[in-house]
C-alpha positions as CSV (number, residue, x, y, z in Angstrom):
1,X,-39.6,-39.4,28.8
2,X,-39.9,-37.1,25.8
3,X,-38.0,-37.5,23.0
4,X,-36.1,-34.2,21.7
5,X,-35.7,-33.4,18.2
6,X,-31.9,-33.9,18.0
7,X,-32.8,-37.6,19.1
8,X,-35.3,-38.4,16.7
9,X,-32.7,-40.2,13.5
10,X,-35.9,-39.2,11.0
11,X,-35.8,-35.3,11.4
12,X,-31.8,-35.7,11.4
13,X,-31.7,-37.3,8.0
14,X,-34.1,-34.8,6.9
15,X,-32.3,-32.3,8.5
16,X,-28.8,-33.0,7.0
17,X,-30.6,-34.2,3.5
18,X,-32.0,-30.3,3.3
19,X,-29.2,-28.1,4.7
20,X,-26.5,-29.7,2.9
21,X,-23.4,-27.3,2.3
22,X,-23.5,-26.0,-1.6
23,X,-19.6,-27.0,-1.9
24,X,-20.9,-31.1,-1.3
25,X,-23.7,-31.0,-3.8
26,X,-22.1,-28.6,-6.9
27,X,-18.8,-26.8,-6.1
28,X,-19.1,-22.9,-6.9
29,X,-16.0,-22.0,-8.9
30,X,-14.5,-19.0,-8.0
31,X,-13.6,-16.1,-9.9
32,X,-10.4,-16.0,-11.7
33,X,-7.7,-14.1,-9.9
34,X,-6.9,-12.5,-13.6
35,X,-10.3,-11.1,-13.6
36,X,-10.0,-9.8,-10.1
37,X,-6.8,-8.2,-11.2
38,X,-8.2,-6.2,-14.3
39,X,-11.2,-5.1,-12.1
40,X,-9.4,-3.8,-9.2
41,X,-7.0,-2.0,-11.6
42,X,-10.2,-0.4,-13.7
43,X,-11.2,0.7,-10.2
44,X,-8.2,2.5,-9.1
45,X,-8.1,4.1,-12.7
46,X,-11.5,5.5,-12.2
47,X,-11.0,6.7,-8.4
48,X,-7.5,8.0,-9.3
49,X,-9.1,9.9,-12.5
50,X,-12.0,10.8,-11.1
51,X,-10.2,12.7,-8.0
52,X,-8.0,14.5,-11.0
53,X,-11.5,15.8,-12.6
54,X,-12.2,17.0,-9.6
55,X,-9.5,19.3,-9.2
56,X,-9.3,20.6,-12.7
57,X,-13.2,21.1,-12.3
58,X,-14.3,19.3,-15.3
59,X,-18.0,19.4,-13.9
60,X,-17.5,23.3,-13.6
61,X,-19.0,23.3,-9.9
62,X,-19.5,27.3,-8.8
63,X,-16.8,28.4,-6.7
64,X,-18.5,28.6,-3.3
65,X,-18.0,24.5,-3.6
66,X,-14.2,24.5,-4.2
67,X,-13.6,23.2,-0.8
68,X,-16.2,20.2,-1.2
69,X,-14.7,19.6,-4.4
70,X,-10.6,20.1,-3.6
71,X,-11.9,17.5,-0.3
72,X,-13.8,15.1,-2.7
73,X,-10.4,15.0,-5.2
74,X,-8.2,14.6,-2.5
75,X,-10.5,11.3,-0.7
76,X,-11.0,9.9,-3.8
77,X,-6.7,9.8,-4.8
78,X,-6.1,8.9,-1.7
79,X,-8.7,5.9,-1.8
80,X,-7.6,5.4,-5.1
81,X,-4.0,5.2,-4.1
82,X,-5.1,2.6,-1.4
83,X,-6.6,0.6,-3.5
84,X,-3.6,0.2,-5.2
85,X,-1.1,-0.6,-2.4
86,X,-3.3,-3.1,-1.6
87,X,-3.7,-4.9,-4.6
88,X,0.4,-4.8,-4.8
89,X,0.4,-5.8,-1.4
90,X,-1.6,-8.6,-1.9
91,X,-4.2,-8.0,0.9
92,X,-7.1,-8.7,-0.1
């Protein structure tokens, strides 16, 4: 009878000495929530402000692109927004 591989205690030790998880052999620490935190309020800063540019036009886009731009500003303060009632929510 032939012997498989999942039979064969060798190729298992090998098997389980190579694919070991990272959290057994060095623990990856994880990124501080308080870090998280000032990055996600950066973020909604820059998406919020950003939108606000938009409809002052700061970049001084010709006015056959006012509705890409009014449609840009108003995607990127409601994102922005989002962003924000998530991180106050908790939900990530």
């Amino acid at each position: 009878m032939k012997e498989t591989i999942n039979d064969n205690d060798e190729f298992m030790r090998y098997r389980q000495q190579m694919h070991r998880h990272d959290e057994e052999t060095r623990p990856r620490p994880a990124a501080p929530k308080a870090l998280r935190v000032v990055f996600s309020i950066f973020m909604i800063l820059l998406y919020i402000g950003m939108g606000m540019l938009m409809f002052i036009n700061f970049f001084d886009m010709p006015a056959q692109w006012d509705w890409a731009r009014y449609l840009v500003g108003v995607v990127l303060v409601v994102y922005g927004f989002w962003r924000g009632y998530r991180l106050y929510a908790d939900i990530d």
